[in-house]
C-alpha positions as CSV (number, residue, x, y, z in Angstrom):
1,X,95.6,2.9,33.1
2,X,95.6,3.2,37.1
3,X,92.5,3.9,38.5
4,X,92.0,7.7,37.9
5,X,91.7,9.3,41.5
6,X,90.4,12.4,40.1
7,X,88.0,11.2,38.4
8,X,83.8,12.5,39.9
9,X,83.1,8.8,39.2
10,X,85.4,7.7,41.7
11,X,85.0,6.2,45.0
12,X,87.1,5.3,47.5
13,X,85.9,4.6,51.1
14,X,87.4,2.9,54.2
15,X,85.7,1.2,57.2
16,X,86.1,0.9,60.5
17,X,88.3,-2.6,60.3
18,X,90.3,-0.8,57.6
19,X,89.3,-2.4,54.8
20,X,88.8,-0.4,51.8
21,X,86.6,-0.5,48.6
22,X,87.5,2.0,45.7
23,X,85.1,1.5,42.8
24,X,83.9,3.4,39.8
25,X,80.4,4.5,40.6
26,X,79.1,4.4,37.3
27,X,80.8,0.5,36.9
28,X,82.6,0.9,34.2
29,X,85.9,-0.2,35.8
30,X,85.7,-4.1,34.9
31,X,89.2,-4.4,36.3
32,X,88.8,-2.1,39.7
33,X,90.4,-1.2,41.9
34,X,93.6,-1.8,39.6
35,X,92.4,-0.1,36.8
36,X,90.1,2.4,34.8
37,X,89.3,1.7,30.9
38,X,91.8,3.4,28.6
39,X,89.9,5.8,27.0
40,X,86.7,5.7,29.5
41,X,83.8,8.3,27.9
42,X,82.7,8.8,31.3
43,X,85.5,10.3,32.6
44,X,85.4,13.8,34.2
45,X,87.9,15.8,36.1
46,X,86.7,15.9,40.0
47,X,86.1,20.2,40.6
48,X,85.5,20.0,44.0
49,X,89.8,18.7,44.8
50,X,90.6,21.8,43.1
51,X,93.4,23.4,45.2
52,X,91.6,21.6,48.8
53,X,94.5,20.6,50.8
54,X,94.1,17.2,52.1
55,X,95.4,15.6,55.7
56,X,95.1,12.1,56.8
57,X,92.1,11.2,55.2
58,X,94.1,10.8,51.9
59,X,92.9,7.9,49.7
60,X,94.8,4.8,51.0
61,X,97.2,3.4,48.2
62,X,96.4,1.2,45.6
63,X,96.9,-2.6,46.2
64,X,99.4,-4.5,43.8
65,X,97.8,-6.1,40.8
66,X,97.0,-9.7,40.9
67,X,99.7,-12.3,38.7
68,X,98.0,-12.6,35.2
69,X,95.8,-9.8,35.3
70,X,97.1,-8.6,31.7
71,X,96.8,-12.1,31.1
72,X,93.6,-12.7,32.2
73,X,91.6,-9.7,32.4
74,X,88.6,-10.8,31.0
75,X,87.9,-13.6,32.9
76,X,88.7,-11.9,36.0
77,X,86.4,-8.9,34.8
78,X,83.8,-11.8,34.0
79,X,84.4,-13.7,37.6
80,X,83.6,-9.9,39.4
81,X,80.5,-9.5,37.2
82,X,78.8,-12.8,38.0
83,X,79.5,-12.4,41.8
84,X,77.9,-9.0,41.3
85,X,75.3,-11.1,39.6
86,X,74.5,-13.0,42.5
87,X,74.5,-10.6,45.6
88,X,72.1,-8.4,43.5
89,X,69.9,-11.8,43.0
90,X,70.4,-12.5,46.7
91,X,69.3,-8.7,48.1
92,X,65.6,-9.2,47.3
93,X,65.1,-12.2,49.1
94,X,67.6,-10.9,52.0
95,X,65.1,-7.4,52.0
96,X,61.8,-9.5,52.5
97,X,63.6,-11.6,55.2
98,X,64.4,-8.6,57.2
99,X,60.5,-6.9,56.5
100,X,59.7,-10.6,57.9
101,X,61.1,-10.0,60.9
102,X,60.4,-6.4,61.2
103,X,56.4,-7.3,60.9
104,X,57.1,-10.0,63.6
105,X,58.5,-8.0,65.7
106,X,56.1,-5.3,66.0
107,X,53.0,-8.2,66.2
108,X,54.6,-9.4,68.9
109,X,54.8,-5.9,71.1
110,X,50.9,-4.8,69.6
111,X,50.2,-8.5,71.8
112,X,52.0,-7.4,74.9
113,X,50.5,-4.0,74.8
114,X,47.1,-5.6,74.0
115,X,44.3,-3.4,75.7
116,X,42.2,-5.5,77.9
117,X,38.1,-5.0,77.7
């Protein structure tokens, strides 16, 4: 089944370089942004679309499938679930780099600003 659009779990945003990322929010499209599970228990109709007219902000269309995704769904599903695995590994140590640097930073300027007695 295509990825269900009006479904409340659904995402779908677009950046400034045009790419876009449409995702379950819940992640429980292994196979998205192609596809939703048939018969997904956390689907829910989307209220707030309900007779809203919409202009050029309409979610962009759906790539084309990859070859072999029937084929190979689960291993694809399995490849997108360890790369998740490994940019939610990498985000703590990526955080404490950046407080790093923020706690640098503002040592440096208290030394700059340094009353002298």
């Amino acid at each position: 089944m295509p990825m269900r659009q009006d479904c409340k779990n659904f995402e779908s945003r677009t950046y400034a370089n045009g790419e876009t990322v449409r995702k379950c929010n819940l992640d429980l499209a292994p196979e998205a942004p192609w596809r939703c599970p048939e018969d997904c228990a956390a689907y829910e109709r989307r209220l707030a679309d309900v007779n809203w007219r919409h202009g050029s902000l309409v979610t962009p269309e759906t790539p084309p499938e990859p070859p072999g995704l029937d084929e190979r769904g689960e291993d694809i599903a399995r490849l997108l679930d360890e790369a998740e695995d490994i940019v939610n590994a990498a985000g703590p140590e990526i955080l404490a780099e950046v407080e790093d640097q923020r706690s640098r930073r503002g040592r440096r300027w208290t030394k700059i600003f340094r009353r002298s007695r």
